[in-house]
C-alpha positions in Angstrom: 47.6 3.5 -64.3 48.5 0.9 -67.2 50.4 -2.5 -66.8 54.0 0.1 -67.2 53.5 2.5 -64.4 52.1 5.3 -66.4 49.1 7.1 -65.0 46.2 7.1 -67.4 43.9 10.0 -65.0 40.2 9.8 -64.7 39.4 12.0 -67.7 38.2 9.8 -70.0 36.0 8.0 -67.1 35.0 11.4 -65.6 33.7 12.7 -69.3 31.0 9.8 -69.8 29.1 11.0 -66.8 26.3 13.6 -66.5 28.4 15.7 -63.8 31.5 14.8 -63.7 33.1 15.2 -60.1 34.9 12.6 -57.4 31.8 12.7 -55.3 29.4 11.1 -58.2 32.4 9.1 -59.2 32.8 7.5 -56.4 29.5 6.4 -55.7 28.9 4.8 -59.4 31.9 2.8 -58.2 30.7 2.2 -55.0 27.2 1.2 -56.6 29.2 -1.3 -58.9 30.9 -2.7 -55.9 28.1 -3.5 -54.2 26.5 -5.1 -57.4 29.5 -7.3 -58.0 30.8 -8.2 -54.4 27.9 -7.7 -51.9 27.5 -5.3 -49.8 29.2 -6.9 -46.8 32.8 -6.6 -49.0 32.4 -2.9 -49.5 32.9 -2.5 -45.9 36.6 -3.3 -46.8 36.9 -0.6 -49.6 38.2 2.8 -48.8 38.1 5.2 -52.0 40.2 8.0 -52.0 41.2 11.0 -55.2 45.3 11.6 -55.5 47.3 13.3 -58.1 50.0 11.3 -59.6 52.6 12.2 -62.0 49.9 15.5 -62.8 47.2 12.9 -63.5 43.6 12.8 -61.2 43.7 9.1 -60.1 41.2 6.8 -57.8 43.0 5.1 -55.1 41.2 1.8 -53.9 42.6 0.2 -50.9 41.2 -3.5 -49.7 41.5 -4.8 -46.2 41.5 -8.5 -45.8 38.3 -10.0 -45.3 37.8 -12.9 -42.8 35.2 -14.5 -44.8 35.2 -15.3 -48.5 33.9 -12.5 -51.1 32.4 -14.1 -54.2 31.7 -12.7 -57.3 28.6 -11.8 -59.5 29.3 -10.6 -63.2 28.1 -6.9 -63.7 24.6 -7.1 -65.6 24.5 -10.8 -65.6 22.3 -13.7 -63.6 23.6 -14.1 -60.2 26.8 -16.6 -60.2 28.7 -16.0 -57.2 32.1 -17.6 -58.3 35.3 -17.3 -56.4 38.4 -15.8 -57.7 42.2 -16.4 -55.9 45.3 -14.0 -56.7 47.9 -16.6 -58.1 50.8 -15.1 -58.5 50.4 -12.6 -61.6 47.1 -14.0 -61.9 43.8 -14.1 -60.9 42.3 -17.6 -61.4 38.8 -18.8 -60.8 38.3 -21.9 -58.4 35.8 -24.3 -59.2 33.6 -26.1 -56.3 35.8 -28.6 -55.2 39.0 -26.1 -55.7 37.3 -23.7 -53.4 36.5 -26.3 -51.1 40.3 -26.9 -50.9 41.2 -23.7 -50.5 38.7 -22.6 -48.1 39.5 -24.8 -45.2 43.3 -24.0 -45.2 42.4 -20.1 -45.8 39.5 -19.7 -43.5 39.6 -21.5 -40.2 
């Protein structure tokens, strides 16, 4: 779905892979998941397939997690930096910043 509402679909994503189906979709993202965030944060993710507006779209909905998730760049060295929803943005918090934010976030 772009930044307007309109539902892109999953064929463009679905037609780069070998078989293209929801089940082998899901894991690849799954797999990237647990690459990125670790695989304690996947626990949070539930994937499910929906039509919207005639388009095949991924629905990803994300529990709250009690402890902080950090965050490794896909097919880079391990860097596990923080990242904070700031209003329309996502912003990433430095050492000291995360410091901050983790003792009035996680008590």
């Amino acid at each position: 779905i772009d930044d307007d509402g309109a539902p892109l679909g999953l064929d463009s994503d679905l037609s780069l892979m070998k078989e293209p189906d929801h089940d082998r979709y899901e894991l690849w993202l799954m797999d990237h998941f647990e690459r990125t965030l670790g695989k304690p944060a996947i626990a949070f993710l539930d994937v499910s397939f929906e039509m919207y507006r005639e388009k095949d779209v991924v629905v990803i909905l994300v529990e709250p997690s009690a402890r902080p998730v950090f965050l490794d760049e896909p097919k880079s060295p391990r860097t596990a930096d923080f990242y904070v929803r700031m209003g329309n943005s996502t912003r990433k918090l430095l050492t000291d910043e995360y410091t901050d934010y983790a003792r009035s976030r996680w008590k």
